[in-house]
NUKOL-787438 format. One line per 4 residues: number of its first residue (from 1); their letters; for each residue z, y, x of C-alpha. Coordinates in steps of 0.25 Angstrom, whole numbers, plus 5000, padded with zeros to 4 digits. Layout:
NUM) A) Z:Y:X ~ ...
***
This chain:
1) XXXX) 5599:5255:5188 ~ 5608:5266:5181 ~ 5611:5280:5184 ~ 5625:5285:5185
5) XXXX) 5629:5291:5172 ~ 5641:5298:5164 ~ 5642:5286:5155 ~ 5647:5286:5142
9) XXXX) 5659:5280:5142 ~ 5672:5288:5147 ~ 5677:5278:5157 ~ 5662:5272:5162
13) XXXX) 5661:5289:5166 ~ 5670:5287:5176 ~ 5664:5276:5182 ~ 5658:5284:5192
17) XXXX) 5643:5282:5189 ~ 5637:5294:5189 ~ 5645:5301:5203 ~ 5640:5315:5199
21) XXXX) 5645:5327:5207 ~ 5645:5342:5204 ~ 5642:5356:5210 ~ 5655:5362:5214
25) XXXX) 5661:5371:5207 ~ 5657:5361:5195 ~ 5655:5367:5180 ~ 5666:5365:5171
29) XXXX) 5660:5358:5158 ~ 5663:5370:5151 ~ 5653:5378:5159 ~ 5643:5368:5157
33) XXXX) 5632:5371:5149 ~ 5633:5367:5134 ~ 5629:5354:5129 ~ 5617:5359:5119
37) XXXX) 5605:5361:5126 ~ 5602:5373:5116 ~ 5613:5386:5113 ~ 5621:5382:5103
41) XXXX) 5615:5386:5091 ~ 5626:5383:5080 ~ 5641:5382:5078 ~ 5640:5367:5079
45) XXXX) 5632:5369:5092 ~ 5642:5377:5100 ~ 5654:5368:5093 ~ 5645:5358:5101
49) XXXX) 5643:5363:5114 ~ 5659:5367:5114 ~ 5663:5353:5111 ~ 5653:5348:5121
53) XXXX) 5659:5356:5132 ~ 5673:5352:5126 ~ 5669:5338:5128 ~ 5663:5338:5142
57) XXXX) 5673:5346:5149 ~ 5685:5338:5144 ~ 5676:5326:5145 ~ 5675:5329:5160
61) XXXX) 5688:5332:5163 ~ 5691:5318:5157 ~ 5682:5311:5166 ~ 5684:5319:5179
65) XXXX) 5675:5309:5188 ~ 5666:5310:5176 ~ 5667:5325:5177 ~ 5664:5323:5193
69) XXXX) 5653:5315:5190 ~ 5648:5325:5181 ~ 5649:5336:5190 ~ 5661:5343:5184
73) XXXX) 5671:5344:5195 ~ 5684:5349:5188 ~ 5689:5337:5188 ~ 5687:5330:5202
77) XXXX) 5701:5330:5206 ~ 5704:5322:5194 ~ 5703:5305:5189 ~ 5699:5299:5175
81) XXXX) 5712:5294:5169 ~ 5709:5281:5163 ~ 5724:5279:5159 ~ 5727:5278:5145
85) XXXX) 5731:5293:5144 ~ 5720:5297:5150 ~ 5709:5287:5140 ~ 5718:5293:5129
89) XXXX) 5716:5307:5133 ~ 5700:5306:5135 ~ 5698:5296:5120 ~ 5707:5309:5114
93) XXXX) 5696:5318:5120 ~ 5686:5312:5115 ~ 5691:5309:5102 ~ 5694:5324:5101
97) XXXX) 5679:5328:5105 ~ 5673:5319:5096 ~ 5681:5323:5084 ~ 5674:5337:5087
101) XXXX) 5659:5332:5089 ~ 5663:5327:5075 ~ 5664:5339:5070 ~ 5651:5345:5074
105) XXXX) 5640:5347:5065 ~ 5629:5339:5073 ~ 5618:5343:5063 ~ 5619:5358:5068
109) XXXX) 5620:5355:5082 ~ 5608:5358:5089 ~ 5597:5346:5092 ~ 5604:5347:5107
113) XXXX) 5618:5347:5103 ~ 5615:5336:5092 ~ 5613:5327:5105 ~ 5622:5332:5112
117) XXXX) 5633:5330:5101 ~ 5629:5315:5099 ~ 5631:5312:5115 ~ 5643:5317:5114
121) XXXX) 5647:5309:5102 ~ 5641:5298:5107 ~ 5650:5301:5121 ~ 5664:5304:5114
125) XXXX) 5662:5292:5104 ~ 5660:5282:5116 ~ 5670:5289:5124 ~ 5681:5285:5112
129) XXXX) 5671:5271:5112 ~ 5674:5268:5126 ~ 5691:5271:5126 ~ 5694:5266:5112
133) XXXX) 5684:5253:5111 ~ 5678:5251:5123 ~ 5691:5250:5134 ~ 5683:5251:5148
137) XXXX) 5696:5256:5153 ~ 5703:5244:5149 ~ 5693:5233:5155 ~ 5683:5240:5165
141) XXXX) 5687:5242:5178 ~ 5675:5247:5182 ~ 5680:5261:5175 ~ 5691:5263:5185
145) XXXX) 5683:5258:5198 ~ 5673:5269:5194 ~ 5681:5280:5193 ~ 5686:5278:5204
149) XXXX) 5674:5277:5213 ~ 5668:5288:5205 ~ 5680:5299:5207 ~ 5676:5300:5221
153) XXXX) 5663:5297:5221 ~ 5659:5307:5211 ~ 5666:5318:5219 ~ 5660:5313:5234
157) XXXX) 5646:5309:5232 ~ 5640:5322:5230 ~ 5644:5335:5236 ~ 5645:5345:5224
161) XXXX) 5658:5349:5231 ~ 5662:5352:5246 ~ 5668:5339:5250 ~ 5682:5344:5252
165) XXXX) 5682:5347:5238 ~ 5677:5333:5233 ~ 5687:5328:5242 ~ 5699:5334:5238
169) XXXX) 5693:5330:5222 ~ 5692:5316:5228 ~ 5707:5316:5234 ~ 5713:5319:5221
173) XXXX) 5704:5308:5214 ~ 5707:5297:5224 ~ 5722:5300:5221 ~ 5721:5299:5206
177) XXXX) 5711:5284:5208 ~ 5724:5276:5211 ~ 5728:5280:5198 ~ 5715:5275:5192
181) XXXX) 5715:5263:5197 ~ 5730:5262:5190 ~ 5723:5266:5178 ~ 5713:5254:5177
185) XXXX) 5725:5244:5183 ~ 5731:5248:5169 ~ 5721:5249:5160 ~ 5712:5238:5164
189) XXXX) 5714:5224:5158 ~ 5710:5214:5165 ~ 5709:5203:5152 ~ 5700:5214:5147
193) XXXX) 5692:5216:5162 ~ 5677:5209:5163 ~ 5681:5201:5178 ~ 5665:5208:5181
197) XXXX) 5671:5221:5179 ~ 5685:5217:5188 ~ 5676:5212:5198 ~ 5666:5222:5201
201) XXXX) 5676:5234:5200 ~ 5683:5225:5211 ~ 5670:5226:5221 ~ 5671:5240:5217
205) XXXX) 5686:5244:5219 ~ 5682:5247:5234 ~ 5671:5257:5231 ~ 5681:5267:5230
209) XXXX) 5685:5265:5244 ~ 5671:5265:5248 ~ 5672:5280:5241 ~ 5681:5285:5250
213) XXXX) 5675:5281:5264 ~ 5661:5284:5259 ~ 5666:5299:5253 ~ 5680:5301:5257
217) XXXX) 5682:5297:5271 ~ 5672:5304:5277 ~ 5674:5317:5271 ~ 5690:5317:5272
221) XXXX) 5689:5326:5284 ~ 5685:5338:5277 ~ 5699:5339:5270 ~ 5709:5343:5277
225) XXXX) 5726:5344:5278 ~ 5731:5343:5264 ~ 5719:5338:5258 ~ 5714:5329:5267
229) XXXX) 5728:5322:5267 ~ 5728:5320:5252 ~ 5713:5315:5254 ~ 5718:5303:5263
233) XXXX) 5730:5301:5254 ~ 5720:5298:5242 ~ 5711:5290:5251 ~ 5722:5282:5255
237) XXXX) 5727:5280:5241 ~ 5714:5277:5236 ~ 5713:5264:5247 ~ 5727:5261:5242
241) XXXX) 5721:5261:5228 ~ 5710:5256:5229 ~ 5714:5244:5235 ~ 5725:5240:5225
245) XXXX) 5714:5242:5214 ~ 5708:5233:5222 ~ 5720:5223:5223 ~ 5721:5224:5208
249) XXXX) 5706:5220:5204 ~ 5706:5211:5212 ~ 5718:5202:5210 ~ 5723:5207:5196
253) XXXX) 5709:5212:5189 ~ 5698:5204:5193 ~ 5707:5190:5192 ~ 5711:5194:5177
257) XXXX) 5698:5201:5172 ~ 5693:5194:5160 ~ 5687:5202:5150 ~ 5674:5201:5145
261) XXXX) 5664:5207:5151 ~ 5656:5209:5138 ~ 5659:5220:5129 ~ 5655:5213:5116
265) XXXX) 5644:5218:5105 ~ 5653:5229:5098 ~ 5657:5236:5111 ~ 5643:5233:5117
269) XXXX) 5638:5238:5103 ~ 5646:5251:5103 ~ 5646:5255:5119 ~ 5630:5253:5118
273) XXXX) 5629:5263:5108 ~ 5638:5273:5116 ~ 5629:5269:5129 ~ 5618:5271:5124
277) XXXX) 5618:5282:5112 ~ 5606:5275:5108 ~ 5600:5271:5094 ~ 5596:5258:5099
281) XXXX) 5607:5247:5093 ~ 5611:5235:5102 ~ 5601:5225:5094 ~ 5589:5234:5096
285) XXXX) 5591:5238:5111 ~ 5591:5222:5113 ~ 5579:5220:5104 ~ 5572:5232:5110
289) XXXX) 5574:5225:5123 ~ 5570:5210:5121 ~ 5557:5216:5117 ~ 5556:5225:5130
293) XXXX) 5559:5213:5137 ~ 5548:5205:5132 ~ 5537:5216:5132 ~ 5540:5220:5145
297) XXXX) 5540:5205:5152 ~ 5526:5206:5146 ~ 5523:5218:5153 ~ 5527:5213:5165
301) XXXX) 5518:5201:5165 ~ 5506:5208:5162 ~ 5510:5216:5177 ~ 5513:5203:5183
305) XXXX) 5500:5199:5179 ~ 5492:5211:5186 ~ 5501:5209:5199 ~ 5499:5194:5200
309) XXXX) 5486:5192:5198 ~ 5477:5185:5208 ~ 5491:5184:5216 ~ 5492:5168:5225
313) XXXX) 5502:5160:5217 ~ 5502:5169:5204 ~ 5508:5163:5191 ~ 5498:5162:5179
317) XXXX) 5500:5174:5171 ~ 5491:5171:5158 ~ 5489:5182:5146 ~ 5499:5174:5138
321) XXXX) 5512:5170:5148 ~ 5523:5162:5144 ~ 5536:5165:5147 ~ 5535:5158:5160
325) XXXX) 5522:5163:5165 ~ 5527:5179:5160 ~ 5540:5175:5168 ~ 5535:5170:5180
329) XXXX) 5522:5179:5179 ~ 5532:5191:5181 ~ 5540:5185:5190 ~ 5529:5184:5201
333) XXXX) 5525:5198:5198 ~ 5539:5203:5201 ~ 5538:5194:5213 ~ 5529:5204:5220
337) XXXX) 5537:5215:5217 ~ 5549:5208:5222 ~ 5542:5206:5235 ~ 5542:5221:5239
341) XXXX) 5555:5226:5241 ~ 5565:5234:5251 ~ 5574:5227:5261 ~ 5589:5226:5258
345) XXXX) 5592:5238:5267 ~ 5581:5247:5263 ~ 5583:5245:5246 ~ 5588:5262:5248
349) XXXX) 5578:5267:5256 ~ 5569:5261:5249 ~ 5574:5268:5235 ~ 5574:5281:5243
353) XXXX) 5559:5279:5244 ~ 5557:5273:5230 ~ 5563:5286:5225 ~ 5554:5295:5231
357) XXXX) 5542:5288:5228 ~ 5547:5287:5213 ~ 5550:5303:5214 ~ 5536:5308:5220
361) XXXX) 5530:5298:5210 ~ 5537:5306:5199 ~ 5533:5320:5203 ~ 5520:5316:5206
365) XXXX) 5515:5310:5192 ~ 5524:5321:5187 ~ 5531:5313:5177 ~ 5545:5323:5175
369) XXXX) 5551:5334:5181 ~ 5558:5330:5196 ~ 5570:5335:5197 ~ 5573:5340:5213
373) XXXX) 5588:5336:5211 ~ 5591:5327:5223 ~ 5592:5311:5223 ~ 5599:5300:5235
377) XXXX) 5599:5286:5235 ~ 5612:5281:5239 ~ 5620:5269:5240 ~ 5629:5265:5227
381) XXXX) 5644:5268:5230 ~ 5651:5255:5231 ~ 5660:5258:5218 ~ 5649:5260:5210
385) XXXX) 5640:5245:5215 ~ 5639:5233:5208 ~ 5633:5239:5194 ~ 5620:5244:5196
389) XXXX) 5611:5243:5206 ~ 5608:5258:5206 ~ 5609:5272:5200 ~ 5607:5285:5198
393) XXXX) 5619:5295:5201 ~ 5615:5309:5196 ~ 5624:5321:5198 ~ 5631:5326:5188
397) XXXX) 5627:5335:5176 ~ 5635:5347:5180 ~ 5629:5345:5195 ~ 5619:5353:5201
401) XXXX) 5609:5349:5211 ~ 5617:5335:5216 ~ 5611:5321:5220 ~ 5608:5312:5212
405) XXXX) 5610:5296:5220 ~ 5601:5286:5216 ~ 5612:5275:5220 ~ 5607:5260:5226
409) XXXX) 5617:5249:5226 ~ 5617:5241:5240 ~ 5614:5227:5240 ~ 5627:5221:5242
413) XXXX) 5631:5216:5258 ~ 5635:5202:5255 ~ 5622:5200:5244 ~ 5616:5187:5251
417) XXXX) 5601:5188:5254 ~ 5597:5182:5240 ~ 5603:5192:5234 ~ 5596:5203:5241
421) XXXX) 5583:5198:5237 ~ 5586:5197:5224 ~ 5590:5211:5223 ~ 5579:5216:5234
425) XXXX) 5569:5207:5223 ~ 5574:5217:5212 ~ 5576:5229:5218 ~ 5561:5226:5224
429) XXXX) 5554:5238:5229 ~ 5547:5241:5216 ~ 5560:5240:5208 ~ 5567:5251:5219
433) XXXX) 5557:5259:5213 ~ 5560:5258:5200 ~ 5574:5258:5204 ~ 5573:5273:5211
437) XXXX) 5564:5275:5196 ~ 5574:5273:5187 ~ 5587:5279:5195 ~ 5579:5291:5202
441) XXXX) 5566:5296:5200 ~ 5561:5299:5187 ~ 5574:5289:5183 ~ 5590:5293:5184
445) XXXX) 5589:5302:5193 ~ 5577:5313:5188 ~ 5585:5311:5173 ~ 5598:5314:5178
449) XXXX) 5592:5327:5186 ~ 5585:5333:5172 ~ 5595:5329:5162 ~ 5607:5338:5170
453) XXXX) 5596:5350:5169 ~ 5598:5350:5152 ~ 5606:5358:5143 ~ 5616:5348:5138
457) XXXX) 5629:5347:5148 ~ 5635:5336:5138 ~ 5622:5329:5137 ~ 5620:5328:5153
461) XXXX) 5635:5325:5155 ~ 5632:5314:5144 ~ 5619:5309:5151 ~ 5614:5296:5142
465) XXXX) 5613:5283:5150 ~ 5603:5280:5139 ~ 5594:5290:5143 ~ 5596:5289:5159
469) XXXX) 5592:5275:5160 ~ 5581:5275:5150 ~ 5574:5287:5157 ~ 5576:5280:5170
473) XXXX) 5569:5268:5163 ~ 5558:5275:5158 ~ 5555:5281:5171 ~ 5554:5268:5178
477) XXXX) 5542:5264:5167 ~ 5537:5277:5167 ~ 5536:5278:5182 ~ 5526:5265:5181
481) XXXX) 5519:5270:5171 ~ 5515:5284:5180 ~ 5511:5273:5190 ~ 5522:5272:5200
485) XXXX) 5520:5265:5213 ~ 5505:5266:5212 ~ 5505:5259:5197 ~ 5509:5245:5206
489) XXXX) 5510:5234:5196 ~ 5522:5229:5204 ~ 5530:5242:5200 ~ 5528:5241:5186
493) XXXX) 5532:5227:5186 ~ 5545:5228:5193 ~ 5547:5241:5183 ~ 5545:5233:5170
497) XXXX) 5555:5224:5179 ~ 5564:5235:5179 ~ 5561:5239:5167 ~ 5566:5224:5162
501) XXXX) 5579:5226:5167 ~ 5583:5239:5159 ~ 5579:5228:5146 ~ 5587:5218:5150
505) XXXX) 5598:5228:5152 ~ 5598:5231:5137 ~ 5597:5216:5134 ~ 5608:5210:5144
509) XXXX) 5619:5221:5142 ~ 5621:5217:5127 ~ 5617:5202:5131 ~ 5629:5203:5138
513) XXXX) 5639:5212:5132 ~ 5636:5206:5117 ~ 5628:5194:5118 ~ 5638:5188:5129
517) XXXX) 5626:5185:5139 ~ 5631:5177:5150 ~ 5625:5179:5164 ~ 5614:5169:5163
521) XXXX) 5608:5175:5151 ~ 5609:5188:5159 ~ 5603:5184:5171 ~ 5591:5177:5164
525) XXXX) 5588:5189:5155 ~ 5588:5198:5168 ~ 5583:5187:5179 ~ 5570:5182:5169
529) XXXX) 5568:5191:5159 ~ 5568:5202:5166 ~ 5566:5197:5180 ~ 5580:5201:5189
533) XXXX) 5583:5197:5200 ~ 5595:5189:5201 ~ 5602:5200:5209 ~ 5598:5210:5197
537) XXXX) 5602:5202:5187 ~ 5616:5199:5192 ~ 5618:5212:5194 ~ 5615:5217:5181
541) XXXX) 5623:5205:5174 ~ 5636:5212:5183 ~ 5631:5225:5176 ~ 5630:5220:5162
545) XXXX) 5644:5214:5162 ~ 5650:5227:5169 ~ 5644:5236:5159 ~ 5638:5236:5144
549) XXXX) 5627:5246:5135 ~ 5623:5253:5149 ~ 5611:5242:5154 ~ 5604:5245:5139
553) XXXX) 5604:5261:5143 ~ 5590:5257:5151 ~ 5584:5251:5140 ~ 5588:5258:5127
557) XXXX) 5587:5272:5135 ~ 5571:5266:5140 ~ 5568:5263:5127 ~ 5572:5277:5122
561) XXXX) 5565:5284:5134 ~ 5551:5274:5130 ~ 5555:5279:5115 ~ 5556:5292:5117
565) XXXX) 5544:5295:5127 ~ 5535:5288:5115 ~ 5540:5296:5105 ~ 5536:5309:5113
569) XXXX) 5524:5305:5116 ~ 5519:5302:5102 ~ 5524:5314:5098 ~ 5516:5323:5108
573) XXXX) 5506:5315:5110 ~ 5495:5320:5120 ~ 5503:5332:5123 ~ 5514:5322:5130
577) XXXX) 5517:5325:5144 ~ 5524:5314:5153 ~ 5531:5325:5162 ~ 5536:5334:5150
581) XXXX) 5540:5323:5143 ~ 5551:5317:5152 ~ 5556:5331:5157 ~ 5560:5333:5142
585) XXXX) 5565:5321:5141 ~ 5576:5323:5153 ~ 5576:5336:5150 ~ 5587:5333:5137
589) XXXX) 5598:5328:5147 ~ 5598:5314:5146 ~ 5603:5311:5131 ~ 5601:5298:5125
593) XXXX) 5585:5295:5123 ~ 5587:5296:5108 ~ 5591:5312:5108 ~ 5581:5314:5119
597) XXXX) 5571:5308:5110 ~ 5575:5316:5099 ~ 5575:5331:5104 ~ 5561:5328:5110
601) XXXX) 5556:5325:5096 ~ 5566:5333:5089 ~ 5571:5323:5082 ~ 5584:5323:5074
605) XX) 5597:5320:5084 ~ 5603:5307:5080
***
């Protein structure tokens, strides 16, 4: 439940999350159009958008799959260097473009360029953060397995080129991966490797194969002679590679893994506030969500209530529950919904009609602009599994007109038939609803197509996570509230279910990274309080130890969205339209919810 973003952190952006593709030929970053979303209407405003342009394009020509992803394609023949030249050379950059943000007078920047200049501070500091303090390339393999897999599916999944061009751009990439994978033999150390991070970039190792009889293979035969030869000579290299990567994790990595998997509070503390770019601190985003917790298990009683009354067999569900009848109340409830749901072959088919429903719903109670950009549902590539369950993977910022995959996870082959109903009990028919909500339609997928259409470059290049999955949030209550699915009470159950598992997010994530949780305290804040099943739960216990500050961006950024939509309200009042208000809403390009919120009300930028 994520959309596929450019993250924040220098090596997380080459973990291939966000497979955008551009038109061809693509805009230099030069050309783009500059960050303010005004003219630049002082000296410190043109300083501004020359330093912003500064920063992108050598930014991108640091990242080049960053830079694919993007939809710049300078830079497809090339590979992130991860060695310790290449980290010194990208911290030096940094370092450099900070020092000249510094010496911008922010107070006579535009309100647009205020924000603008505080992402990018927030980027270039985090960016330092991540190389200096934070040491991903040192103990996370999962930043070279990405790479990998995303420097050729970044160029292959969509066609913003002919194909023999993104061939030939994949052929000099697969001869430059062996080296990448060197890289990470000789940087990674294993005393300093979580075993859950050695482990699933073992399972993924492979994916990178997968790649090449998926995209490569069946596509070789339209290059020929000269190219075509050096085509089969990188695919063979790559097999070679790939399988002594496989050699090493396995029998050198995974064996001798033993870091900690848990970052510890001052990391957590620090990396959460470059995730999140939020005003909310560590202590209030748990405190906020303890009491979420509490009122919306009382909101979800009051539904079981309506649904279980008069039903054969019914637990007693008096005014004033106790925990145990509140629990076992809900539980039943959620049973009916549980009972509804596709078969294990149809869980895609039945999100491509989810989809639809959830788009014809949206234009018809006219609730924000459609955009007419096209969407699929696809299977998720093999390299990318084992993280989330599905997501969102917009085009790129400087593309044009390209699809946009809502990407499913397949229920694992060898997953006994227990574990299949426990998933199918989740991912219930109501909850693929919701599911095709958040990530699609008015979620991810509608977002991403309005915030490429504002003025800022930088701002859509540095879309916030923050404000991504709390829109996607808000939509999925905001759907109930316009009556979705005929106003079933069933629907709105499993949504404050759903809605559940984004609080527990914010709550597990530090549980586990500063509290030293172990997975029984996880597992019963996920399988009790908020009702997961057991497949869910494990999942996302896997998740939370792979990753730290991204589960709270649903909560924090919902809690901003809520804020926000309050805030306008009582401002206008009767003359507050539903429709106008979340097209200007996306129509700022996805910054934080905290800017957003202040250039609506023309706040000061802080």
């Amino acid at each position: 439940m994520r959309y596929a973003q450019p993250l924040l952190l220098a090596a997380a952006l080459t973990a291939a999350l966000a497979a955008c593709q551009g038109q061809s030929p693509a805009p230099s970053a030069t050309d783009a159009k500059p960050a303010a979303q005004t003219p630049a209407t002082s000296e410190q405003d043109a300083k501004f958008a020359d330093l912003s342009k500064r920063w992108l394009d050598g930014w991108l020509q640091l990242n080049p799959v960053g830079a694919t992803q993007t939809g710049d394609h300078r830079f497809d023949a090339e590979l992130d260097d991860l060695s310790a030249a290449g980290r010194q050379k990208g911290l030096e950059f940094s370092q450099r473009m900070l020092a000249e943000l510094d010496a911008i007078d922010a107070s006579k920047l535009s309100h647009d360029n205020q924000v603008d200049a505080l992402i990018l501070r927030n980027q270039l500091r985090g960016d330092i953060w991540s190389t200096e303090t934070l040491q991903s390339w040192a103990w996370d393999p999962q930043a070279y397995s990405g790479l990998a897999g995303g420097a050729i599916y970044s160029l292959m999944a969509r066609e913003f080129a002919p194909m023999p061009e993104r061939l030939k751009s994949a052929t000099a990439r697969m001869e430059k991966i062996p080296a990448l994978f060197a890289q990470a033999r000789e940087n990674l150390d294993p005393a300093r490797v979580p075993k859950i991070h050695a482990e699933t970039v073992a399972k993924q190792n492979k994916g990178v194969i997968d790649l090449i009889d998926q995209f490569i293979a069946p596509n070789a035969a339209q290059l020929s002679g000269e190219d075509r030869k050096r085509l089969d000579a990188a695919v063979a290299g790559l097999r070679k590679a790939v399988d002594e990567q496989q050699a090493w994790l396995d029998k050198t990595l995974v064996p001798n893994a033993k870091g900690d998997f848990r970052i510890g509070q001052k990391l957590y503390d620090e990396k959460l506030q470059f995730s999140l770019n939020s005003a909310l601190s560590r202590a209030e985003i748990k405190q906020r969500a303890e009491a979420e917790l509490a009122r919306v298990r009382d909101e979800m009683y009051a539904v079981a209530r309506t649904v279980l009354k008069d039903k054969p067999g019914a637990p007693p569900t008096p005014d004033t529950p106790n925990d145990e009848q509140r629990q076992k109340a809900i539980e039943a409830a959620l049973e009916l919904a549980y009972a509804e749901r596709p078969a294990r072959d149809q869980v895609v088919d039945f999100a491509k009609q989810t989809l639809a429903d959830a788009t014809a719903f949206t234009r018809a109670k006219n609730l924000v602009t459609v955009p007419d950009d096209p969407v699929k549902i696809i299977l998720m590539p093999e390299f990318q599994r084992g993280v989330a369950v599905a997501y969102c993977d917009s085009p790129g910022p400087l593309d044009k007109g390209l699809d946009t995959y809502y990407a499913i996870s397949p229920i694992p082959d060898d997953w006994s038939q227990a574990q299949v109903d426990s998933f199918l009990r989740e991912y219930n028919s109501r909850m693929i609803h919701l599911l095709s909500i958040h990530e699609a339609m008015p979620g991810h997928y509608l977002e991403g197509a309005h915030s490429v259409k504002a003025g800022s470059t930088l701002r859509a290049v540095l879309r916030s996570g923050l404000f991504a999955e709390g829109w996607a949030v808000y939509t999925e209550d905001m759907m109930a509230d316009a009556g979705y699915l005929d106003n079933d009470p069933l629907f709105r159950l499993v949504q404050l279910k759903f809605y559940l598992r984004t609080i527990a997010n914010a709550i597990l994530d530090q549980g586990v990274h500063v509290d030293g949780w172990s997975r029984e305290q996880a597992m019963e804040l996920m399988t009790k309080q908020a009702f997961q099943q057991e497949r869910e739960a494990a999942g996302k216990w896997v998740r939370a130890q792979l990753t730290s500050a991204q589960l709270p961006t649903y909560f924090v950024g919902a809690q901003e969205q809520f804020d926000m939509r309050k805030a306008v309200e009582a401002k206008l009042g009767k003359d507050f339209d539903l429709k106008a208000y979340h097209d200007k809403v996306l129509s700022y390009g996805a910054p934080p919810p905290r800017f957003v919120r202040e250039l609506m009300l023309d706040e000061p930028i802080k």
